[in-house]
N, C-alpha and C positions, 0 to 999 in steps of 0.2 A: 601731031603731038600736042598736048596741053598743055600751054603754058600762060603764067600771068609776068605782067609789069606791074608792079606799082611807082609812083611818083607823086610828090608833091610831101614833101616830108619836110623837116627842118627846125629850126631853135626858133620858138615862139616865147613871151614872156606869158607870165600867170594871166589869164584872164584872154587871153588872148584866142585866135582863130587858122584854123588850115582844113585847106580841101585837099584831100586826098583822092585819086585814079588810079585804076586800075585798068588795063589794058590786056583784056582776054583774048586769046588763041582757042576757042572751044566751038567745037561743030555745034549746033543748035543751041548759041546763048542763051537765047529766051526762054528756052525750056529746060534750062537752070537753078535752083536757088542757089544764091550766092551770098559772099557772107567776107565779114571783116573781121580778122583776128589780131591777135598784140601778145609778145613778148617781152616784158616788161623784164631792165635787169636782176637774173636773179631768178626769176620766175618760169614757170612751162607757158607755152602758148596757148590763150585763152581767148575764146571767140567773144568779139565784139559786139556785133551786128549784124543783122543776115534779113535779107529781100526774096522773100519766094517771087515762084512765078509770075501770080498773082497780084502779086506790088506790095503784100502784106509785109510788115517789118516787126522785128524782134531787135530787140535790145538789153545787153544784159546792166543791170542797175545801176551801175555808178555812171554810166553813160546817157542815162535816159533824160531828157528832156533837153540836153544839150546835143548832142550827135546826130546826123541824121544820114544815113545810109538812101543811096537811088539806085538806078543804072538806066543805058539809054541803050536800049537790046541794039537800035539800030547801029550805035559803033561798036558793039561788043565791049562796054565799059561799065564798068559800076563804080558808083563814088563813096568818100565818106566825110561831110560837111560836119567839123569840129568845132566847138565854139564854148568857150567861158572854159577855155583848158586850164587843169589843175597837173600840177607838180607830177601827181601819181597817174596823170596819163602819156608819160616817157615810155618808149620801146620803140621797138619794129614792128608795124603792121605791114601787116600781106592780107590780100585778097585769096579764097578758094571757092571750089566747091562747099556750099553750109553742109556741114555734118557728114562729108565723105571727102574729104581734101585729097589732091592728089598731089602731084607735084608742086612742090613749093617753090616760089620766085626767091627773089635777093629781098623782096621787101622794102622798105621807105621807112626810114629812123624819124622819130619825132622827138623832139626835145622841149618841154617843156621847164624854162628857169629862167631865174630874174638874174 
């Protein structure tokens, strides 16, 4: 069965940095794109960041040049490397499948406030 962990979440102040993991259960990781989404209070779940196969990345704009999404096929994990966090990037992210998600984890709360 397919499932994700995420961890590494937590109260960071403005400006500030978190790595985020994800801990996949999926038969042939590397032949995945994968992908980081957020729930922001308030809001529907909206995809972050997503890693195809190939290593290529996508980011969608208010995350771009601060975020940086990987994975290391070998543990079945993909990361999400945060940095110069703003207020309005509070929520839950979870890791899925990019663009066909299945089962959703608990996810990892970030807090971003001074």
């Amino acid at each position: 069965q397919v499932q994700f962990v995420e961890s590494g979440g937590g109260l960071v102040q403005p400006g500030g940095s978190l790595r985020l993991s994800c801990a996949a259960s999926v038969r042939d990781f590397s032949m995945n794109a994968m992908a980081w989404y957020r729930q922001s209070p308030g809001k529907q779940r909206d995809l972050v960041a997503a890693i195809r196969v190939g290593g290529t990345t996508t980011y969608t704009d208010s995350v771009k040049g601060r975020f940086t999404i990987s994975r290391d096929n070998a543990k079945n994990t993909v990361y999400l490397q945060m940095n110069t966090l703003r207020p309005e990037d509070t929520g839950v992210y979870y890791c899925n499948f990019y663009n066909r998600p299945v089962n959703w984890g608990q996810g990892t709360q970030v807090t971003v406030s001074s």
